[in-house]
C-alpha positions as CSV (number, residue, x, y, z in Angstrom):
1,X,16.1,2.2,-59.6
2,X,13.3,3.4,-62.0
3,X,13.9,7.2,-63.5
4,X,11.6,9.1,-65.5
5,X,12.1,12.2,-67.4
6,X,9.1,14.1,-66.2
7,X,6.6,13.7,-63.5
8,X,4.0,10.6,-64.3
9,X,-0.1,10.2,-63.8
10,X,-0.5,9.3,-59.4
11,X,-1.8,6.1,-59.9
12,X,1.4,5.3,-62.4
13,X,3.9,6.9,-59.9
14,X,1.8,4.4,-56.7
15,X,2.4,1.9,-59.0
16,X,6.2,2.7,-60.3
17,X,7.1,3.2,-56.5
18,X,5.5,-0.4,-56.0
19,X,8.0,-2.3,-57.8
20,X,11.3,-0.3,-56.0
21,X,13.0,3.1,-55.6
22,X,11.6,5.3,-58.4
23,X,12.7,8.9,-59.0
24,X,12.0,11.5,-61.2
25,X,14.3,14.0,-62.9
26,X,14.4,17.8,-61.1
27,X,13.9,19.0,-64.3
28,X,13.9,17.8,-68.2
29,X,17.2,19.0,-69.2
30,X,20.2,16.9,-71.0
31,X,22.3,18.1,-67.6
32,X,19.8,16.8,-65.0
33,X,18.9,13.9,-67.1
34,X,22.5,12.9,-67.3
35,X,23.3,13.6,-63.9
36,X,20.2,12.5,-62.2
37,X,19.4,8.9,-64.2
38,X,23.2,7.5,-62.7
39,X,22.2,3.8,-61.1
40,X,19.0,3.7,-63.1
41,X,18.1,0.1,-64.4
42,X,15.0,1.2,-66.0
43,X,14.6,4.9,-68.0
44,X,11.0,6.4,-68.6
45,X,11.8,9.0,-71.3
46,X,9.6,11.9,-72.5
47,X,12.1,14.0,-73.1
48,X,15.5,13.4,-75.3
49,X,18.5,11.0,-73.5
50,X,21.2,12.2,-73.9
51,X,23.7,10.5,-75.7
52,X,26.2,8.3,-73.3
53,X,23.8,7.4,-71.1
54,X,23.2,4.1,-72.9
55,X,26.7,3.2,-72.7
56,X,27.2,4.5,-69.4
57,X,25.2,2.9,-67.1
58,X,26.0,-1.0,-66.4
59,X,23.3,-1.4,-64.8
60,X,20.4,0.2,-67.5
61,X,18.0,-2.6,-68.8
62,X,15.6,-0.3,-70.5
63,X,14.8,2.9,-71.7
64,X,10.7,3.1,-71.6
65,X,9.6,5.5,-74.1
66,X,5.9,7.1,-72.6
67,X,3.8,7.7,-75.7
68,X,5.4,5.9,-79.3
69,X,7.9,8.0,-81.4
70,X,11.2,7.2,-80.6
71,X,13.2,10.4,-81.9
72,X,14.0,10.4,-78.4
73,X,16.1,7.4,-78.1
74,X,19.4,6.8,-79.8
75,X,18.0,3.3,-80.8
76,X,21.1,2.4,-82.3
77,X,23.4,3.4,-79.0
78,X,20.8,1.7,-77.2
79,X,21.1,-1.5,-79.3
80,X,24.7,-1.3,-79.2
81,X,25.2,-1.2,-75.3
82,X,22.8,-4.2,-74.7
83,X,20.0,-1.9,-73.8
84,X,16.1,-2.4,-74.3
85,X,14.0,-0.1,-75.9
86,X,10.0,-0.3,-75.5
87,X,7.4,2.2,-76.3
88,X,3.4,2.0,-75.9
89,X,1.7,2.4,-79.3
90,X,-1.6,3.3,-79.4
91,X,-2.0,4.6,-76.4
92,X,-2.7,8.5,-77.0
93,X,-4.2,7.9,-80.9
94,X,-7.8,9.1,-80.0
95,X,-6.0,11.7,-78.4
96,X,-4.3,13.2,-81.0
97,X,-6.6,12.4,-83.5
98,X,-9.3,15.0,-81.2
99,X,-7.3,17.5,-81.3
100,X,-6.3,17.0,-85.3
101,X,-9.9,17.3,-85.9
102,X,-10.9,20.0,-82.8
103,X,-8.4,21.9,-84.3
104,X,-9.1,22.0,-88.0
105,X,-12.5,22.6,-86.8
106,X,-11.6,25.9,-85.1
107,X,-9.7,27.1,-88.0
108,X,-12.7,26.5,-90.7
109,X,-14.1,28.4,-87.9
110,X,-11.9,30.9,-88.0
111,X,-11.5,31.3,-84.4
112,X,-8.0,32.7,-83.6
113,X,-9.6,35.5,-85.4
114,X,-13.1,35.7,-83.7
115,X,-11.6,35.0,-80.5
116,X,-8.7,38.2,-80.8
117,X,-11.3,40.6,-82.6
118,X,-14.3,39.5,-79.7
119,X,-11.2,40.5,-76.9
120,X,-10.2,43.9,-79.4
121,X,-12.6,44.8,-81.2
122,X,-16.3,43.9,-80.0
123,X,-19.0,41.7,-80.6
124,X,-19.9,42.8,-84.1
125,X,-16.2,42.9,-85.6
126,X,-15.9,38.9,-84.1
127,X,-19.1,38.1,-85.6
128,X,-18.4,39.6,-88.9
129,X,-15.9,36.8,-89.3
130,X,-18.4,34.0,-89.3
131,X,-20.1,34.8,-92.8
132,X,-16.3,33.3,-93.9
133,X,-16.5,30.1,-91.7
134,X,-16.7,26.8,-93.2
135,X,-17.5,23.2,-92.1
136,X,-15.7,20.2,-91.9
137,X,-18.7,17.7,-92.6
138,X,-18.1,16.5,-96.1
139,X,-14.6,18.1,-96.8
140,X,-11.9,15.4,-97.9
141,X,-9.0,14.6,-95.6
142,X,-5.5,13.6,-96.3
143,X,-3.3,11.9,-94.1
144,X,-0.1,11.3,-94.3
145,X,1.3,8.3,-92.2
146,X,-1.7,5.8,-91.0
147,X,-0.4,4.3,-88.2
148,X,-2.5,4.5,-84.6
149,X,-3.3,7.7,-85.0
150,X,-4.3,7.8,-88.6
151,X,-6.8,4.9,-88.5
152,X,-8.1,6.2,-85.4
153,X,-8.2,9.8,-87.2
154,X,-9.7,8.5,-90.0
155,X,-12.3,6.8,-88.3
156,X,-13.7,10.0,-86.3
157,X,-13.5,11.3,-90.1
158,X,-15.4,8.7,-91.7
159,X,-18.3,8.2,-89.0
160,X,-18.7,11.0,-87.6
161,X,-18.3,13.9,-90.2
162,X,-18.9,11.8,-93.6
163,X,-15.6,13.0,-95.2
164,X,-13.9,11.0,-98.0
165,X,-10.5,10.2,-96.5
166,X,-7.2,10.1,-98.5
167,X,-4.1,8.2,-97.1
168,X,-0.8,8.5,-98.1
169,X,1.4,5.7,-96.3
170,X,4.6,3.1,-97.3
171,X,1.8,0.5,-95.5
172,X,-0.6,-1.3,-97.0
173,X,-4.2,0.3,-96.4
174,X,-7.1,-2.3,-96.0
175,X,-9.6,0.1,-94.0
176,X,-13.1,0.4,-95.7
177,X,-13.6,3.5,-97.2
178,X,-9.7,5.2,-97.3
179,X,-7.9,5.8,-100.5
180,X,-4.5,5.1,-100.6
181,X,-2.5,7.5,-102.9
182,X,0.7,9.2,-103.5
183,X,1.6,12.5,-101.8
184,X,1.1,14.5,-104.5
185,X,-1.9,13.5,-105.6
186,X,-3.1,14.0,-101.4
187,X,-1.9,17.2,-101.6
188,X,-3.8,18.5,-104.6
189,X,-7.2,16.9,-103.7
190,X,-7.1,17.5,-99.7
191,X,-9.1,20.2,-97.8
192,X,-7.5,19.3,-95.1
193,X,-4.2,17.6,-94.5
194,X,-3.1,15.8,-91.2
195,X,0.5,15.0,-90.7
196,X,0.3,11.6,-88.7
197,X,3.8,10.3,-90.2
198,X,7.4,9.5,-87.8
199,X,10.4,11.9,-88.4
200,X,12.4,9.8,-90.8
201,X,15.3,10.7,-93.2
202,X,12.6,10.2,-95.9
203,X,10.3,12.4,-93.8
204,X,12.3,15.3,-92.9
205,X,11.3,18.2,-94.7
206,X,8.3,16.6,-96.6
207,X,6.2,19.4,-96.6
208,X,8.4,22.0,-98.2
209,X,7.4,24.9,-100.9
210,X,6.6,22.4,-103.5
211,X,4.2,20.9,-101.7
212,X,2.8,23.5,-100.0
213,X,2.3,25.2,-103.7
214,X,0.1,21.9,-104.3
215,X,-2.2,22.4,-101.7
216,X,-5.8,23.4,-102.8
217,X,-5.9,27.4,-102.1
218,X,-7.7,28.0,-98.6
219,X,-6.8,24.2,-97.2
220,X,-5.7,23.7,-94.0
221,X,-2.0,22.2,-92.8
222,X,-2.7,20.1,-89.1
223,X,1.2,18.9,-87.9
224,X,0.4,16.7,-84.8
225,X,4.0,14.7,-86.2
226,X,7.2,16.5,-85.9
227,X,8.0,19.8,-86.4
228,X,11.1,18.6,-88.7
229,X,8.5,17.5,-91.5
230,X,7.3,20.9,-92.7
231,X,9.6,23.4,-93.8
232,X,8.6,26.5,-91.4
233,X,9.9,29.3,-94.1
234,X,8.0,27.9,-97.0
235,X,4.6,27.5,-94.4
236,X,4.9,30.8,-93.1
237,X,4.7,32.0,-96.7
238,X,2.1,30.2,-97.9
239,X,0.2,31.2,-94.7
240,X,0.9,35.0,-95.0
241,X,0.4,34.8,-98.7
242,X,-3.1,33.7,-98.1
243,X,-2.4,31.2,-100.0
244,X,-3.9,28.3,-97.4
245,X,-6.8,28.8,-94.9
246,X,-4.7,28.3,-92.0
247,X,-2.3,25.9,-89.4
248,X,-2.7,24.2,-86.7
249,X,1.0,23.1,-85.2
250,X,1.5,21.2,-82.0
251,X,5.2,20.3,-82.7
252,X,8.5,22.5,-84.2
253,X,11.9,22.9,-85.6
254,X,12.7,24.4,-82.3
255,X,11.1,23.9,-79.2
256,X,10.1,25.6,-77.0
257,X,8.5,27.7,-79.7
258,X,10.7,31.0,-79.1
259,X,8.3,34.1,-78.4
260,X,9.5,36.3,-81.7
261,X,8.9,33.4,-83.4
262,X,7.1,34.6,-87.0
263,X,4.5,31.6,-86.2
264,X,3.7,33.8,-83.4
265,X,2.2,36.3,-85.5
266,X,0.3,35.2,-87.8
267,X,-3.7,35.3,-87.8
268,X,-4.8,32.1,-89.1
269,X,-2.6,29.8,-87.1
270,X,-3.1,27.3,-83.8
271,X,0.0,26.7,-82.0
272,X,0.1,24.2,-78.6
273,X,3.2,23.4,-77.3
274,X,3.3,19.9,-78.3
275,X,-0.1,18.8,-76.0
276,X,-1.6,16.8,-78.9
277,X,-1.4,13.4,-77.1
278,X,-1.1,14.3,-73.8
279,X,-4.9,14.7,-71.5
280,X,-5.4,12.9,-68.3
281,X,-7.0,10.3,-70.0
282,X,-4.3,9.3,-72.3
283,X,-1.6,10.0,-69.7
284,X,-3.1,7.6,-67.5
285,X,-2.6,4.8,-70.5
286,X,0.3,5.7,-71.6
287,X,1.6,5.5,-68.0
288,X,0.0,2.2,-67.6
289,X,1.4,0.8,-70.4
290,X,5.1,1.7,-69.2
291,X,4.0,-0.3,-65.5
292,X,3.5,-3.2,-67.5
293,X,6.6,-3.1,-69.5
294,X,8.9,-2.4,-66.8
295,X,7.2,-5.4,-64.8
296,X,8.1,-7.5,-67.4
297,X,11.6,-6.3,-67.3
298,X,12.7,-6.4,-64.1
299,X,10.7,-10.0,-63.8
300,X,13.6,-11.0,-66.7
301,X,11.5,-11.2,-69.9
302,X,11.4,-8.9,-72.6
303,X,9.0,-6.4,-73.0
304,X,5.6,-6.6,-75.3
305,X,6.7,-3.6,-77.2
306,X,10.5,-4.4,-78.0
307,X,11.1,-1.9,-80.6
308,X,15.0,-3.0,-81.3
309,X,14.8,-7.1,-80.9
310,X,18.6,-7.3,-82.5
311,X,19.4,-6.1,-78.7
312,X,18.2,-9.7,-76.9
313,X,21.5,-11.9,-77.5
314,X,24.0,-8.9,-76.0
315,X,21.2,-8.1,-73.4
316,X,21.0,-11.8,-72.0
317,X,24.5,-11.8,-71.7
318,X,24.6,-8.1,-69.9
319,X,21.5,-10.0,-67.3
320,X,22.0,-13.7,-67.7
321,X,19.4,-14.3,-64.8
């Protein structure tokens, strides 16, 4: 049996059905996961697995991870059970890099604020704001974390709005044209800044007064990481100081974002509820990419995209066939 988390792209779910009994979870919660996923040799997760379920099921040969981060997975439960874990890299980078630049775009624009004074207050108040809007051609752009979406962020960049790109990364950077250099040094010289970068212990709470305080006065903060990287106290100051131009946040401490959440209320802010990556484009891909994975593992083989390799000796024993 295949399971998945959440409802898939039709042509993946033809194609998931193709290759045996596939079911989907009644809804995404740690009690219908975990009650719902019992018998399943192959896991599609876009939302968290609980922990257990690794361990649980005899039968599990991989948890399929639809999209790339895998904050989702215990990896290490995984590994320990004799379970596979795959993701699809890649596969939503142009994605998430639109709606990093759509959406620093819209706040040099100032648009929350046109579009709520255009609905409130009239033509004329809305318009008043655009003698304050800036462009993004030419303006420098820090990234921080150049995997997938970074290079394919900085690219757009690059080519189609002629800004000088700044990288801050543990990688080695060969792309024409990108700076590598240390977060600081990002943060003071950045217009914008683009959090691209995993939730790591050396991540978590990277952006935090400090280096908020660093940022040039008026730039912009774009989060299409984790919520978990930026401190939300110290950005709401900064934000409601006036301190930066604005926020765009597609991922949080807590989420759902609740609705009396201070984020909530602030002018010069974007929030989507963690959408960055996902348009029917990319879900197709990303969908298609988890077909061809679990193929591979029910055929016997490992997947492409084996994200925890250690796991092969305890698996073959687990499916000696």
């Amino acid at each position: 049996m295949i399971f998945s988390t959440h409802p898939l792209h039709p042509e993946v779910t033809a194609d998931l059905q193709a290759l045996g009994d596939y079911r989907v979870a009644s809804s995404p919660t740690a009690q219908a996961i975990t009650e719902e996923c019992a018998g399943a040799e192959i896991i599609v997760v876009r939302a968290p697995i609980p922990l257990g379920i690794a361990t649980r099921e005899a039968n599990l040969r991989a948890l399929i991870r639809h999209g790339a981060g895998l904050d989702m997975i215990q990896v290490d439960e995984a590994t320990a059970a004799g379970v596979l874990v795959a993701n699809v890299p890649g596969a939503n980078a142009v994605t998430v890099a639109e709606h990093a630049i759509w959406s620093a775009m819209a706040l040099l624009r100032r648009n929350p604020q046109v579009t709520r004074d255009l609905h409130a207050n009239g033509w004329a108040a809305a318009r008043a704001h655009s003698d304050h809007g800036r462009e993004l051609s030419g303006r420098t752009l820090g990234i921080v974390g150049f995997g997938n979406i970074g290079r394919t962020l900085a690219r757009i960049a690059q080519h189609g709005f002629a800004m000088p790109v700044l990288v801050h990364t543990r990688s080695p950077v060969t792309e024409a044209g990108v700076e590598a250099v240390s977060l600081p040094d990002l943060l003071t010289r950045a217009d914008i800044v683009v959090l691209c970068a995993p939730l790591t212990d050396q991540t978590r709470g990277l952006i935090d007064a400090a280096a908020l305080a660093r940022m040039k006065p008026g730039a912009i903060l774009v989060n299409v990481a984790r919520g978990p990287l930026v401190l939300e106290d110290a950005l709401i100051r900064a934000l409601a100081s006036g301190h930066l131009g604005g926020a765009a946040l597609d991922v949080f401490d807590t989420q759902p974002l609740p609705p009396d959440h201070p984020l909530m209320h602030l002018p010069n802010v974007i929030l989507t509820p963690h959408m960055a990556g996902i348009t029917e484009e990319s879900m197709l891909r990303m969908g298609q990419g988890v077909v061809a994975e679990a193929r591979l593992v029910l055929k016997g083989d490992p997947p492409v995209n084996l994200c925890n390799p250690d796991v092969l000796p305890l698996y073959r024993k687990r499916f000696p066939g």
